[in-house]
BASE-579092 format. One line per 5 residues: for each residue x, y, z of C-alpha. Coordinates in steps of 0.001 Angstrom, whole numbers, padded with zeros to 6 digits, always signed. Layout:
// residues N
X,Y,Z  ... $
***
This chain:
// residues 190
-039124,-054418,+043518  -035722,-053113,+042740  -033076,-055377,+044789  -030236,-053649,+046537  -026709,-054720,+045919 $
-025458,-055781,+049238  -022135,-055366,+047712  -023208,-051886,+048764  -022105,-052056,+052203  -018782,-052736,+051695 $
-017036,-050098,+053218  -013471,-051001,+052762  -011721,-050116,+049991  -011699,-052444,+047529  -008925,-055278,+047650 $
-008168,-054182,+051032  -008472,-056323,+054277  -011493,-056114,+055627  -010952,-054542,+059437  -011872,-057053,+062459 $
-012927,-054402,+064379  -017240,-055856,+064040  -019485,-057930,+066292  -021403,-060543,+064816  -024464,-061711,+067124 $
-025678,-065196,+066351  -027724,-067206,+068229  -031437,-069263,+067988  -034160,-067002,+066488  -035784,-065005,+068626 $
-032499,-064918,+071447  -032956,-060972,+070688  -030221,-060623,+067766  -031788,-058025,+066004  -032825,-055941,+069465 $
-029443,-056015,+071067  -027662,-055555,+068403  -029717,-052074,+067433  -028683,-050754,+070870  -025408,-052566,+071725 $
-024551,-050619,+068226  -025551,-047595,+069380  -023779,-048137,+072808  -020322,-048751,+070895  -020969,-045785,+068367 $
-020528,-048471,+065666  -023316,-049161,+062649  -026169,-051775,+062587  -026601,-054140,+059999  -029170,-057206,+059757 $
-028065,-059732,+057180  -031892,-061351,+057529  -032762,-057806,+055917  -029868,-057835,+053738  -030610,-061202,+052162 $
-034164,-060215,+051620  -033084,-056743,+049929  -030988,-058987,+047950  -032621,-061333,+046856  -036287,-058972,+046659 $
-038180,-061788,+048632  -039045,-062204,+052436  -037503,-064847,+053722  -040208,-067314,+054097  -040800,-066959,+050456 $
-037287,-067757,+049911  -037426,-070833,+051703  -040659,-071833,+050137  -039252,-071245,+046641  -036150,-072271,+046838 $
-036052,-074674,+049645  -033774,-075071,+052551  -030538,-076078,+050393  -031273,-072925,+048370  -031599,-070419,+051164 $
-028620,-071463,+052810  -027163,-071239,+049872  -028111,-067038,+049309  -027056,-067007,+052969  -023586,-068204,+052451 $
-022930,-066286,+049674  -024247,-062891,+051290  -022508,-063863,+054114  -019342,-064573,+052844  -019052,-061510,+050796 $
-019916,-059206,+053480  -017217,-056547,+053868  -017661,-053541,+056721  -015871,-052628,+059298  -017259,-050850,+062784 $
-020382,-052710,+062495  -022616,-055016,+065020  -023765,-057517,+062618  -027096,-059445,+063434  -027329,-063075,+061558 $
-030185,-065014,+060986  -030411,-068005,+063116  -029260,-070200,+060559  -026266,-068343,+059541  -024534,-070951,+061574 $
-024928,-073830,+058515  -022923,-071295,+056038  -019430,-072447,+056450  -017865,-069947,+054341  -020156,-067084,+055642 $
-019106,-068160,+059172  -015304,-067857,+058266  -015610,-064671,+057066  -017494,-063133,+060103  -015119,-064607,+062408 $
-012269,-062860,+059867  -014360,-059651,+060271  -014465,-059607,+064332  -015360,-061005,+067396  -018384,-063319,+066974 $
-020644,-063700,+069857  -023328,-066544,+071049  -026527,-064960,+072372  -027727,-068028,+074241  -031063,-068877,+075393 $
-032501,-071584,+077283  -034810,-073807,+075403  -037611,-073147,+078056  -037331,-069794,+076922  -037846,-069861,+072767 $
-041785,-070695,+072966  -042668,-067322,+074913  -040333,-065438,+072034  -041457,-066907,+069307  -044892,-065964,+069259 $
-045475,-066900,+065321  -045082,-070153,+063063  -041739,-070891,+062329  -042404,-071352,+058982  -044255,-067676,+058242 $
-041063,-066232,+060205  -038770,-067528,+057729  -036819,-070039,+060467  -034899,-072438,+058530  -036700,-075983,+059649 $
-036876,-079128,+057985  -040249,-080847,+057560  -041526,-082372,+060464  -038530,-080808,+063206  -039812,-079244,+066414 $
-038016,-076647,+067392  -036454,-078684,+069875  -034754,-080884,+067623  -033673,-077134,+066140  -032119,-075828,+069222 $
-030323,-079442,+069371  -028989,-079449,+066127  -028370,-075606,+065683  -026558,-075635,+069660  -023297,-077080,+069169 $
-022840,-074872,+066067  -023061,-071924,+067659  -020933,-073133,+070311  -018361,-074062,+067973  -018010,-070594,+066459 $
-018508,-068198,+068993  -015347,-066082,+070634  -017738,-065132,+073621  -020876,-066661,+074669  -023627,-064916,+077043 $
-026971,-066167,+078405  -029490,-063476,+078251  -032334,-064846,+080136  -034133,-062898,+082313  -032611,-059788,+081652 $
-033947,-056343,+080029  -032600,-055417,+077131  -030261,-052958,+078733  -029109,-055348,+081455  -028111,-057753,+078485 $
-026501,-055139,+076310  -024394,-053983,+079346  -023641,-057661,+080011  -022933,-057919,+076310  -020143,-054938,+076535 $
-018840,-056187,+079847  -017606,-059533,+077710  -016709,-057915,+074778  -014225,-055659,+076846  -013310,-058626,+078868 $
-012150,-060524,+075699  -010730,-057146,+074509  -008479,-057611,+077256  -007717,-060901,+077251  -006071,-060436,+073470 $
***
């Protein structure tokens, strides 16, 4: 499999400043990332990209392959770097759930726009996640439930997000339109 050069989707000239004009959705996997960002995107008129996707063009493997050959350290480790060289500009960016351990990766998104929390109550993450974490390609250390996940992952989130929302129990058009209220909001606010 030929791997894609996700150097490919920079779309600002090179050695300029990347524009701050994106929103980055991060949040626990299956909080609906991918989903609202595909229509919030096309709400906006701005471009969808999926850095889950992304890393495994990249790097030519799915992601729980990834994990399983090069461990946790290691996969962070692609994330961060795909992360932190991502350059576009009028995008809604969709992270994995784990972008949130990729310092540098983090930095730059917040550099790049807006970030926002797509936040889920714990009750909520068993009926979403219908697979095994582990075939999914969730970053999870040996013998953590995905409670001890959510706890550990929670406070990250929290600490890097410009604008949190709670999606639960709303369509996916009742939480994109909630999604664009707050963006506007903090639009307005700045």
């Amino acid at each position: 499999m030929e791997r894609m050069n996700t150097e490919t989707l920079a779309v600002t000239p090179a050695g300029s400043k990347p524009a701050s004009d994106n929103i980055t959705l991060i949040g626990m996997p299956g909080a609906g990332k991918s989903t609202l960002g595909v229509v919030l995107a096309k709400r906006l008129g701005y471009r969808f990209v999926d850095t889950d996707l992304l890393l495994q063009e990249g790097t030519g493997m799915l992601l729980s392959d990834l994990i399983e050959q090069r461990g946790i350290e290691g996969f962070i480790e692609e994330e961060n770097k795909l992360l932190a060289g991502l350059r576009c500009s009028h995008h809604v960016i969709a992270t994995g759930g784990s972008a949130v351990y990729s310092e540098q990766g983090m930095e730059n998104l917040k550099k790049l726009g807006r970030v926002v929390f797509i936040d889920i109550d714990m009750t909520e993450l068993p009926k979403r996640l219908h697979t095994d974490l582990l075939t999914r390609g969730v970053v999870i250390r040996s013998g953590s439930t995905l409670q001890d996940l959510y706890d550990e992952r929670r406070p990250l989130y929290q600490k890097y997000a410009d604008i949190t929302v709670n999606t639960v129990g709303l369509s996916t058009l009742e939480a994109v339109e909630l999604l664009s209220d707050a963006i506007a909001a903090d639009e307005e606010e700045k």
